[in-house]
Each structure stands twice: as structure tokens, then as C-alpha cells.
Backbone as JSON, one array per atom type, in Angstrom:
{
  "sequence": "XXXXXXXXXXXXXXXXXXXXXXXXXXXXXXXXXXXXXXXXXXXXXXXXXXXXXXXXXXXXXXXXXXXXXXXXXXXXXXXXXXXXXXXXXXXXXXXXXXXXXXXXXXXXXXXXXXXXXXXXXXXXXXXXXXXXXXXXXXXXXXXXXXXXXXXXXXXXXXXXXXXXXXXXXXXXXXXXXXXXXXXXXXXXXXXXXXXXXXXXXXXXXXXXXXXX",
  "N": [[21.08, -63.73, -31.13], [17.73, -63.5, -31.09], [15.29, -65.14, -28.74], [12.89, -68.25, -29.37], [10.44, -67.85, -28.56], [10.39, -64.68, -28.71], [10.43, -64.61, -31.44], [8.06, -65.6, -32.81], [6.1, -64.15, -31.85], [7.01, -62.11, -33.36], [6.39, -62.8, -36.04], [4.03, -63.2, -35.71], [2.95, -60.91, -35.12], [3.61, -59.82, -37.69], [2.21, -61.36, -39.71], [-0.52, -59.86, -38.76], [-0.1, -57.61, -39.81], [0.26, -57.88, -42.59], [-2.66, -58.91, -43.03], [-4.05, -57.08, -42.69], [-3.24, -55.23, -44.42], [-0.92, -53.62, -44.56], [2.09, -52.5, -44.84], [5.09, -52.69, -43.08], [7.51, -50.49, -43.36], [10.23, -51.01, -42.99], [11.01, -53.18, -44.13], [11.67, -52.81, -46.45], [13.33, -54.31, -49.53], [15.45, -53.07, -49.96], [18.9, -51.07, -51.41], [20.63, -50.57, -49.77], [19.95, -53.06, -47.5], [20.2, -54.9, -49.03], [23.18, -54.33, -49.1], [23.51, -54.76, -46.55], [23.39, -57.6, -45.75], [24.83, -58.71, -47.67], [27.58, -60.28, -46.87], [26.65, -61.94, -45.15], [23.86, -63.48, -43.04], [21.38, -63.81, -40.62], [18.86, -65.2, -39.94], [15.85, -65.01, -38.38], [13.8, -66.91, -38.08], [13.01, -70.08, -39.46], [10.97, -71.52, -42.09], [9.3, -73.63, -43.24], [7.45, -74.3, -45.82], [4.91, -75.08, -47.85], [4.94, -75.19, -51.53], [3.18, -73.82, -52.68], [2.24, -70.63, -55.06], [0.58, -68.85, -53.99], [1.39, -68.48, -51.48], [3.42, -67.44, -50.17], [6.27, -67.14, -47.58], [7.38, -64.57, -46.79], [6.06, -62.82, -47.67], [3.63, -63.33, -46.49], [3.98, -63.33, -43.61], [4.69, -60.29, -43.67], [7.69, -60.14, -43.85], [11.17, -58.69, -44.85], [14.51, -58.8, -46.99], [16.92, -61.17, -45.18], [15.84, -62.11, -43.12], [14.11, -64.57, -42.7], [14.47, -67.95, -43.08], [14.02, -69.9, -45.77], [12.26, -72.97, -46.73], [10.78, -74.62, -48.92], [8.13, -77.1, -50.29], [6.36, -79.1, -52.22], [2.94, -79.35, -50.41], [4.19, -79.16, -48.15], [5.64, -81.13, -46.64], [8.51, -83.09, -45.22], [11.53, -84.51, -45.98], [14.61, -86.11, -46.27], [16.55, -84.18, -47.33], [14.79, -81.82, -46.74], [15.1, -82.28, -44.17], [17.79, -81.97, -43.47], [18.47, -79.67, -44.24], [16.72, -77.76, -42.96], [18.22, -78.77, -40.27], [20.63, -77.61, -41.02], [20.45, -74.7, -41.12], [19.34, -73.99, -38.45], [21.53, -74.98, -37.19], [23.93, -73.77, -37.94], [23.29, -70.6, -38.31], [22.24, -70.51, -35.9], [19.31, -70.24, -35.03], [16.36, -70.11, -33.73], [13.47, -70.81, -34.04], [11.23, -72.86, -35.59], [8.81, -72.92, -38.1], [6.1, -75.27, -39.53], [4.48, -74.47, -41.86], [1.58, -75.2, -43.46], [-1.54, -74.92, -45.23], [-4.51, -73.68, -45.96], [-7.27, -75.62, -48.41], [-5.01, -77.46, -49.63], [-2.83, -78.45, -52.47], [-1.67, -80.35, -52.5], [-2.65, -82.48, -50.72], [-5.07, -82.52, -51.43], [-4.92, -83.71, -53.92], [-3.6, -86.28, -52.86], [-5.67, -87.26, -51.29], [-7.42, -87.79, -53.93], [-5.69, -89.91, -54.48], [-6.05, -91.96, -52.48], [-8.85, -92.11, -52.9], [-9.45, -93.04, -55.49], [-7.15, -94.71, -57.13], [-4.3, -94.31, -58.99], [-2.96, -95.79, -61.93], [-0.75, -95.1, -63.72], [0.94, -92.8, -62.26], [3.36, -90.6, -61.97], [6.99, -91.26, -60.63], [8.07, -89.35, -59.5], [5.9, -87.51, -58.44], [4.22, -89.55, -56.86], [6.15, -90.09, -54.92], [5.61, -87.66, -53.26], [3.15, -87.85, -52.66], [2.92, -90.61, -51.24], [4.4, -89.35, -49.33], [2.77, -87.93, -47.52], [0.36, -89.53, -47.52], [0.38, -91.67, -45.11], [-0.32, -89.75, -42.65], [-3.18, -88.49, -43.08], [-4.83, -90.84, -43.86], [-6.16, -92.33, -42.07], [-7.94, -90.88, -41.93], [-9.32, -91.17, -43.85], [-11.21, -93.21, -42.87], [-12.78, -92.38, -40.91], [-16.14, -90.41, -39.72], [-15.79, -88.39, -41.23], [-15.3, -88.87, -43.65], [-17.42, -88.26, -45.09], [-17.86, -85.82, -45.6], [-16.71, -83.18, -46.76], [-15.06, -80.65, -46.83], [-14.7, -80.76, -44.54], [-13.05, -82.67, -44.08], [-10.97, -82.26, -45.93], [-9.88, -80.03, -44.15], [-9.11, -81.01, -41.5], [-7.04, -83.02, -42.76], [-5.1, -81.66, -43.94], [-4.13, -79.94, -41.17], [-3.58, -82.63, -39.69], [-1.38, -83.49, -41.47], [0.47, -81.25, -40.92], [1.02, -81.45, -38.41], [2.61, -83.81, -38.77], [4.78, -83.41, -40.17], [5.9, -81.47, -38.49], [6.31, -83.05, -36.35], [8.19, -85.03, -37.46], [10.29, -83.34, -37.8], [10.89, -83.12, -34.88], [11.59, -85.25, -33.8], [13.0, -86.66, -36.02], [15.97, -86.3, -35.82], [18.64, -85.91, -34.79], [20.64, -83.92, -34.76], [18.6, -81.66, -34.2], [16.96, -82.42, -32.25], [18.98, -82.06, -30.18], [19.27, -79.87, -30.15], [16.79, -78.62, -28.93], [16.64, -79.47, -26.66], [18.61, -78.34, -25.41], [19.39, -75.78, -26.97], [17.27, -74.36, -27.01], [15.73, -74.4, -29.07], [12.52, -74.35, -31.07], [9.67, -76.22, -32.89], [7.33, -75.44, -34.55], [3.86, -76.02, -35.41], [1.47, -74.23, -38.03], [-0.94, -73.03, -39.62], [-1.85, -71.59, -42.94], [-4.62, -69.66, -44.06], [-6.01, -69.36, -47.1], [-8.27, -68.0, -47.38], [-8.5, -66.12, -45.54], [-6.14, -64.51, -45.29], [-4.94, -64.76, -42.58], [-2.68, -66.72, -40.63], [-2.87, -69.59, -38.23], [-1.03, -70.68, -35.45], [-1.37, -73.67, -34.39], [-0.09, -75.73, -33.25], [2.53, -77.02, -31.12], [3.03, -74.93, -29.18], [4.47, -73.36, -26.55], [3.33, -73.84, -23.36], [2.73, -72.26, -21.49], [3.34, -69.69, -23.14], [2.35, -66.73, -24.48], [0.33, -64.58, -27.24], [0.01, -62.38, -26.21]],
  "CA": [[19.9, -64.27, -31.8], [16.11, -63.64, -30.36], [14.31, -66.19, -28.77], [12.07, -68.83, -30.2], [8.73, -66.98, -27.97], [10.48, -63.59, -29.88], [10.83, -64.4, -32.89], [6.96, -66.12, -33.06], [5.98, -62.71, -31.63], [7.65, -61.38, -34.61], [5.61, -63.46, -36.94], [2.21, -63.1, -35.39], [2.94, -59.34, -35.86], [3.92, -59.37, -39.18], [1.11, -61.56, -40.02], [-1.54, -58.73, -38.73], [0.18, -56.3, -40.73], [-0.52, -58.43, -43.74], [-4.16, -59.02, -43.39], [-4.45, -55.68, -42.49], [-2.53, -54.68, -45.74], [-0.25, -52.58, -44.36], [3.67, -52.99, -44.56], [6.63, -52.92, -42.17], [8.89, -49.84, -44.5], [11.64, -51.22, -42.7], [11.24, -54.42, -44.53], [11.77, -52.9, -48.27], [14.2, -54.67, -50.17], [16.28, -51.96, -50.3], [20.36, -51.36, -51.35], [21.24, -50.66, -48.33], [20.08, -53.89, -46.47], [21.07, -55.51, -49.61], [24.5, -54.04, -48.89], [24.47, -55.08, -45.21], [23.38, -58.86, -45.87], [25.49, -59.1, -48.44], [28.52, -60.58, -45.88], [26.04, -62.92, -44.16], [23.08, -63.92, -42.61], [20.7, -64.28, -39.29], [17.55, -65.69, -40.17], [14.95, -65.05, -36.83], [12.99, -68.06, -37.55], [12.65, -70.94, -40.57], [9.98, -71.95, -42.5], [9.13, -75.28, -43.52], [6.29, -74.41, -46.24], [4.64, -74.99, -49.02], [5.83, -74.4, -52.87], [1.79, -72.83, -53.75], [2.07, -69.73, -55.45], [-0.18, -67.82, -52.94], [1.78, -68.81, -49.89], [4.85, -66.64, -50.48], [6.35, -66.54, -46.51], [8.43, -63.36, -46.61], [4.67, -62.16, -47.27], [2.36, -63.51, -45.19], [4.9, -62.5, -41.99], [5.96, -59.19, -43.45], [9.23, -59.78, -43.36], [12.11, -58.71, -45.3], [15.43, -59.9, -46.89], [17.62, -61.79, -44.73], [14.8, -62.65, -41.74], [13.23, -65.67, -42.85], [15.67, -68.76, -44.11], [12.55, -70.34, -45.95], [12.11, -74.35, -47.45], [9.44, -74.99, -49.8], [8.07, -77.76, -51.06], [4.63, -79.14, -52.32], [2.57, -80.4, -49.16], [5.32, -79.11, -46.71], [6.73, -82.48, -46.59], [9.84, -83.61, -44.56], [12.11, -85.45, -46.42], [15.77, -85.99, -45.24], [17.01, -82.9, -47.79], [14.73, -80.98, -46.0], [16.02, -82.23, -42.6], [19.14, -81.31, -43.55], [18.33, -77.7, -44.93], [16.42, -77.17, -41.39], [19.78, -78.77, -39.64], [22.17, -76.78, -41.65], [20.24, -73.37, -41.08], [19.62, -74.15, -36.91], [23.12, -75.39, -37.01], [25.02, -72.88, -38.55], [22.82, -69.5, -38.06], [21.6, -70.42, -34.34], [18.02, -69.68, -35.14], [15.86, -70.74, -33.03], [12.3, -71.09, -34.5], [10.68, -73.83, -36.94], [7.28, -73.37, -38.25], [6.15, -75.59, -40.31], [3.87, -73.93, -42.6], [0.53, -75.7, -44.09], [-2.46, -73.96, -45.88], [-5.81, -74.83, -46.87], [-7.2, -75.6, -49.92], [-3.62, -77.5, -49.97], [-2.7, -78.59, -53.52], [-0.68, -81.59, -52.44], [-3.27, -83.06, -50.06], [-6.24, -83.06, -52.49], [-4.3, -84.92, -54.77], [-3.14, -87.55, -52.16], [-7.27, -87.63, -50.88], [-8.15, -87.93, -54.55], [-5.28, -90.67, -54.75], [-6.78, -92.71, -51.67], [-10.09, -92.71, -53.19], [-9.16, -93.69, -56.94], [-5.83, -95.04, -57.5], [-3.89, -93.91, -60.6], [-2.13, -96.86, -62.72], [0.64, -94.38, -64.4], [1.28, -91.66, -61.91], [4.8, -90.32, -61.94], [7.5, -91.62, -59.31], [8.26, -88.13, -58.4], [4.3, -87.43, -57.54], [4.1, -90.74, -55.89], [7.19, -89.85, -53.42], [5.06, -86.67, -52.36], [1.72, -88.43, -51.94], [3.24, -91.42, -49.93], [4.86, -88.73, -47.76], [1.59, -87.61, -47.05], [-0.51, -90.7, -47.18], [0.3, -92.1, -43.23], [-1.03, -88.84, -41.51], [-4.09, -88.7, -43.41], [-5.54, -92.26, -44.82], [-6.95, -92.85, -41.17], [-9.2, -90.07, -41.35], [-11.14, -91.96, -44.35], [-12.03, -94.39, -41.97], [-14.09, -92.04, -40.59], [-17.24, -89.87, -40.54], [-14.99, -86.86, -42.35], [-15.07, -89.51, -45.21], [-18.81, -87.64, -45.6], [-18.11, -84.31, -45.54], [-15.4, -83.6, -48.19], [-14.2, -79.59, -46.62], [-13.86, -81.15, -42.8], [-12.0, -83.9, -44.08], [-9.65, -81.36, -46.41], [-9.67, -78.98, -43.3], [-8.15, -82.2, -40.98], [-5.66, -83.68, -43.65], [-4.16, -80.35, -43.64], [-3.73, -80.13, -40.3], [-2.67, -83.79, -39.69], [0.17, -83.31, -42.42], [1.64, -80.24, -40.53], [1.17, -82.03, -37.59], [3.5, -85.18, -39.11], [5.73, -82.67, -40.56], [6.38, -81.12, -37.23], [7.03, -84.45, -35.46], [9.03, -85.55, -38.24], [11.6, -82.44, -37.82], [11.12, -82.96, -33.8], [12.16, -86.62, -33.54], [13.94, -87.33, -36.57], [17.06, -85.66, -36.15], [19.54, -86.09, -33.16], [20.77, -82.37, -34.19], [17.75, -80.89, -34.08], [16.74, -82.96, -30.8], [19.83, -81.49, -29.33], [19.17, -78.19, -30.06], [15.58, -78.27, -29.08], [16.91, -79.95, -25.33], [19.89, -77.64, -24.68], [19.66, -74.39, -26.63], [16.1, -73.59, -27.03], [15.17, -74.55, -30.2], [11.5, -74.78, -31.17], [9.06, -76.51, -33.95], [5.66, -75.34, -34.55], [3.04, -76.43, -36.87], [1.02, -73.6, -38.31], [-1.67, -73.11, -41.15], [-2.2, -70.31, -43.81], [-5.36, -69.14, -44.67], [-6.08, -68.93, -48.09], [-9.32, -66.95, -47.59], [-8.38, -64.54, -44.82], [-4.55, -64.52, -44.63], [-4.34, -65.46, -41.32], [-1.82, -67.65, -39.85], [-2.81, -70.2, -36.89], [-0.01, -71.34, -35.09], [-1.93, -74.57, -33.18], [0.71, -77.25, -32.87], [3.82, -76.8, -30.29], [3.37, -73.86, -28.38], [4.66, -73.66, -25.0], [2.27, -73.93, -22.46], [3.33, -70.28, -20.92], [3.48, -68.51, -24.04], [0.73, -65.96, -25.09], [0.7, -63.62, -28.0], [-0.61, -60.99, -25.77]],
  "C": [[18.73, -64.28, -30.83], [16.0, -65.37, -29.87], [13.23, -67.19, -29.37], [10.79, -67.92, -29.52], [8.91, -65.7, -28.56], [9.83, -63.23, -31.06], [8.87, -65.32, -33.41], [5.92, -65.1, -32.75], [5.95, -61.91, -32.92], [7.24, -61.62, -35.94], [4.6, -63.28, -36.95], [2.09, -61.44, -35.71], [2.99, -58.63, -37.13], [2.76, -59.73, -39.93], [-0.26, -60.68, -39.88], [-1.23, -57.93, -39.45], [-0.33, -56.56, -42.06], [-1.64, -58.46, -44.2], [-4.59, -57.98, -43.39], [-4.1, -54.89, -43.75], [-2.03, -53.49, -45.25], [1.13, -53.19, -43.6], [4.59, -52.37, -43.83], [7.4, -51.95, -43.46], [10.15, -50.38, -44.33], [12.18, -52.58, -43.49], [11.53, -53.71, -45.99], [12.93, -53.78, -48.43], [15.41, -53.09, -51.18], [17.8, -52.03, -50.33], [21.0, -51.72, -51.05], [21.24, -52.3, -47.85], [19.83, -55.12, -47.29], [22.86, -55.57, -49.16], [25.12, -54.65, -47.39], [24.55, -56.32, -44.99], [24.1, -59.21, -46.12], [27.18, -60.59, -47.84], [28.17, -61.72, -45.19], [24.7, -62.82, -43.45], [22.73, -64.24, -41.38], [19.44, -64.21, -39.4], [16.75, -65.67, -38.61], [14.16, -66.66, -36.95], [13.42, -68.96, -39.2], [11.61, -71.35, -40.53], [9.75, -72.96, -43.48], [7.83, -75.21, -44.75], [6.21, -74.91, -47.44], [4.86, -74.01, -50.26], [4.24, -73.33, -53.24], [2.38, -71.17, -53.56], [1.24, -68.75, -54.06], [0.22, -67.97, -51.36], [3.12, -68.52, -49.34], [5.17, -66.48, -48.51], [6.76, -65.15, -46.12], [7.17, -62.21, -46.68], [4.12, -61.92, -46.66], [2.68, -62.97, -44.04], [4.98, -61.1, -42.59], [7.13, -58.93, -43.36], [10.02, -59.67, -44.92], [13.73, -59.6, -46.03], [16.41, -59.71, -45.76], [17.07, -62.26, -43.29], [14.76, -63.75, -42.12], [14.32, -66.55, -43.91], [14.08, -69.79, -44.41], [12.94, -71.86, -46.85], [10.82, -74.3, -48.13], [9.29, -75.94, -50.76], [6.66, -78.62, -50.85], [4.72, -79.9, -51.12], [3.15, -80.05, -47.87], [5.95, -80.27, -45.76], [7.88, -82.51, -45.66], [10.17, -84.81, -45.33], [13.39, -85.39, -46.1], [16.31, -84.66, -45.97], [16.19, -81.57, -47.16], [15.03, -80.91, -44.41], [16.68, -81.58, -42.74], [18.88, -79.54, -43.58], [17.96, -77.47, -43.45], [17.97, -76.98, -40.96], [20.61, -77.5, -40.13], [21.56, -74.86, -40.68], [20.1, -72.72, -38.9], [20.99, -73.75, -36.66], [24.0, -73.83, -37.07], [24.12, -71.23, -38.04], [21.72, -69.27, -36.54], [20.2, -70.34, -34.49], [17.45, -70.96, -34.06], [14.21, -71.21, -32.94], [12.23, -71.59, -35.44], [9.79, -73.47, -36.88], [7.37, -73.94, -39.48], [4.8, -75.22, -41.06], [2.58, -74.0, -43.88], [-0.35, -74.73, -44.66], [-3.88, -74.85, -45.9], [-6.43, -74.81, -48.0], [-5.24, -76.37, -50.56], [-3.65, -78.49, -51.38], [-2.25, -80.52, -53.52], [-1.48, -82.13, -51.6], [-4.71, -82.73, -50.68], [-5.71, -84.01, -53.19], [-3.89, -86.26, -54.14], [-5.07, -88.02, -51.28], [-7.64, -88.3, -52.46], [-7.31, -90.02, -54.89], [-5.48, -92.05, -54.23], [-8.08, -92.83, -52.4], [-10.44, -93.5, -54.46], [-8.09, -93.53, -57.16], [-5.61, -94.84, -58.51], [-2.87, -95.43, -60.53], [-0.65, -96.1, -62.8], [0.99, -93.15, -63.52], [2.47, -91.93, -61.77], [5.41, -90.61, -60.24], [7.64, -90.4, -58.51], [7.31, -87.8, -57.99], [4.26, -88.44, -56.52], [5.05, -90.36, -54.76], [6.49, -88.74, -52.55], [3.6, -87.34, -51.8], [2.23, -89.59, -50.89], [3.86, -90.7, -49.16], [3.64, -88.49, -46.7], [0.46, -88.29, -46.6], [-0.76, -91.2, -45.32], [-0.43, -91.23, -42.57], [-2.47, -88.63, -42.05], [-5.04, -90.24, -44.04], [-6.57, -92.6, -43.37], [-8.31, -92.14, -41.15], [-10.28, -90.61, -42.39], [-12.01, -92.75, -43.98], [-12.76, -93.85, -41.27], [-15.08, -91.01, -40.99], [-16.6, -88.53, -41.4], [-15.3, -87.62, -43.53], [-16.43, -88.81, -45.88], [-19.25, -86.22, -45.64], [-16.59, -83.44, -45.83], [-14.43, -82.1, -47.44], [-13.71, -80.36, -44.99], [-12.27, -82.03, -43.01], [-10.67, -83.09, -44.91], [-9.43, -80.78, -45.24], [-8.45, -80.23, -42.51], [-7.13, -82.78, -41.32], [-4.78, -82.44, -43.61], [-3.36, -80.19, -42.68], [-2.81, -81.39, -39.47], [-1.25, -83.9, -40.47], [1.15, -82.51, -41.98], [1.89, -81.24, -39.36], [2.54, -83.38, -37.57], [4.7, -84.7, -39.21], [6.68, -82.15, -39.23], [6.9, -82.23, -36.6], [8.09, -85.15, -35.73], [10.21, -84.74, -37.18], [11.81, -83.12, -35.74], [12.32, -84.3, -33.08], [12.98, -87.44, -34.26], [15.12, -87.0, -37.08], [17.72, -85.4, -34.76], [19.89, -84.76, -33.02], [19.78, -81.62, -33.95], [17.29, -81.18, -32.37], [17.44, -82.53, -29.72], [19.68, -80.14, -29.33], [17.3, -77.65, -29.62], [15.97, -78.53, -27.19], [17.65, -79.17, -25.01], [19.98, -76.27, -25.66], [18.08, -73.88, -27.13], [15.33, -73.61, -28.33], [13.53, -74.96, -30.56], [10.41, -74.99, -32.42], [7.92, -76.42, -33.41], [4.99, -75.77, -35.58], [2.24, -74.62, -36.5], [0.09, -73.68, -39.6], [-2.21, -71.68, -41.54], [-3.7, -70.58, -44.34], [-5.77, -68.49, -45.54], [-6.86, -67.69, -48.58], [-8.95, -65.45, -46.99], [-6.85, -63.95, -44.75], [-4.02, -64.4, -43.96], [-3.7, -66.35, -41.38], [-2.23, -67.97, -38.54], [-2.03, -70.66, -36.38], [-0.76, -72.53, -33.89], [-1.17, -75.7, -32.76], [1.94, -76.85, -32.15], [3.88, -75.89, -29.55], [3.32, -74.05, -27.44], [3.44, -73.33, -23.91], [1.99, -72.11, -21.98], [2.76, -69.65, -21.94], [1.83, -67.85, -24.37], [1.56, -64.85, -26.14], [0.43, -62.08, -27.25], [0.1, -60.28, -25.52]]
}
């Protein structure tokens, strides 16, 4: 199994190919590498993202089936089923890269801004469990001057949410903690760009590392 500095390599590359609109052949979904999966699995990295429609990962990277063991769910949340899913896929298929995978324009953090500023009476428990995931890493920033300048303050909640997300997976999981201390395991935050379809990877990267 690659490295976590590899396999983020392997992402940032795929991602240029994307914006660039031009695909990796080796990635088709083809018979064949139907036929050679088929047996099992070695995911290079996981991805922690969001369910929006326009934020397909296997896309945005370029990659193929059986690369990318992918989670999705509105907001890019951490909740213990997605602990687990991380765990299980670390665990069991060695991988050694997390990103966790934000956007902007995010679907699930407008709705938790619009929910801070005018409280709903009847919103559904299952909405409510995703907005209070989200609530803690953003509610501070209405307290300040972002509260007056409505894209900074979406741009920041974005970022703060991967940011939570990431910390979550880093600290709230003894297996993950162990595999981040002793075999190399590493969580990044990252954010998709709705406009350009770039990917920033700004949260966790090793001091050392360069894409260059």
C-alpha cells in the first residue's frame, strides 16, 4: 500500500486532470478491472465527503473503480457510523490517507447559517441531527464581523466544518489514533470548488510535504 504523501500526490494529479478535462484511460470502468476487483479491494486513500450531486469524488480525483473507498454524507459530517466506516476501511485495507472533503456553496452549511439566524419550530429530527453536527464549528463566527458579509462568512463555515470533521476523525477514535502514531496514517481537510473544480488541500499537511 502507497504512502499517505503518495497517495495525496495521486489526488492532486488527478484533480489537474479534471479541471483540465482530460481523463486518466487507465481509469475506465472497464471488464477487465471489473474482473480484477472483483476478489477484493485496495483503496489508495478515503474520502470523507459530501452527498451534493456535483461533488462526485471518483471525479474530481480522476480516479477509477476500486481506488477511492468513498463516505458521503450531507455537510461531511462525522458521526460515529462514519467513524466506523473510516475505521473499518484503514483497518482492514491498510490505506493510509483521509481527506475529508468540503465544498463551497455547501448545501448543509447554509441551512445550519440560515438555522442560526431564524430558528425553525417543526424542522425534522433527522435535519436537526445534521445541523447540530455542524452548529459548534460555525455559530462563533456570527459573533463576528463575517456576520456582515454573507460569502466570507459561507466561505469560513465551510472551512471550519472540514476543519471539525478532520479533528473529529483525528482524536475521536483510539484506532484511528493508533494508526496515525505507528503506521502512518493521515487526515486532511480539503475543499472542492464548485466554480473551478479545484481541490485545496489546507488542513493537515505535513510540514515537509510539497506537491512539487
Amino acid at each position: 500500500m502507497e504512502t499517505a504523501k503518495a497517495a495525496l500526490k495521486r489526488l492532486r494529479d488527478g484533480n489537474r486532470r479534471f479541471v483540465a478535462d482530460v481523463r486518466n484511460p487507465d481509469n475506465a470502468s472497464s471488464h477487465a478491472r471489473r474482473s480484477e476487483i472483483a476478489a477484493g479491494q485496495e483503496p489508495f486513500a478515503i474520502i470523507l465527503g459530501c452527498s451534493d450531486s456535483r461533488v462526485p469524488a471518483e471525479l474530481v480525483f480522476d480516479q477509477g473503480l476500486g481506488d477511492l473507498f468513498v463516505i458521503r454524507v450531507a455537510g461531511n459530517i462525522v458521526a460515529p457510523s462514519q467513524v466506523g466506516s473510516v475505521e473499518f476501511a484503514a483497518d482492514r485495507y491498510r490505506t493510509k490517507l483521509v481527506v475529508v472533503l468540503g465544498h463551497s456553496q455547501c448545501g448543509a452549511i447554509l441551512a445550519t447559517l440560515d438555522e442560526l439566524k431564524r430558528p425553525s419550530e417543526n424542522q425534522s429530527r433527522n435535519l436537526k441531527s445534521i445541523v447540530d453536527r455542524i452548529r459548534p464549528s460555525i455559530e462563533t463566527l456570527m459573533e463576528t464581523d463575517l456576520k456582515h458579509d454573507h460569502d466570507a462568512l459561507v466561505h469560513q463555515s465551510v472551512r471550519a466544518n472540514i476543519r471539525a470533521s478532520v479533528n473529529h476523525l483525528r482524536h475521536g477514535s483510539e484506532i484511528l489514533e493508533s494508526l496515525s502514531q505507528n503506521e502512518g496514517l493521515l487526515v486532511v481537510g480539503a475543499e472542492y470548488s464548485l466554480e473551478t473544480g479545484e481541490v485545496e488541500f489546507f488542513d493537515g499537511l505535513p510540514a515537509d510535504f510539497s506537491f512539487d
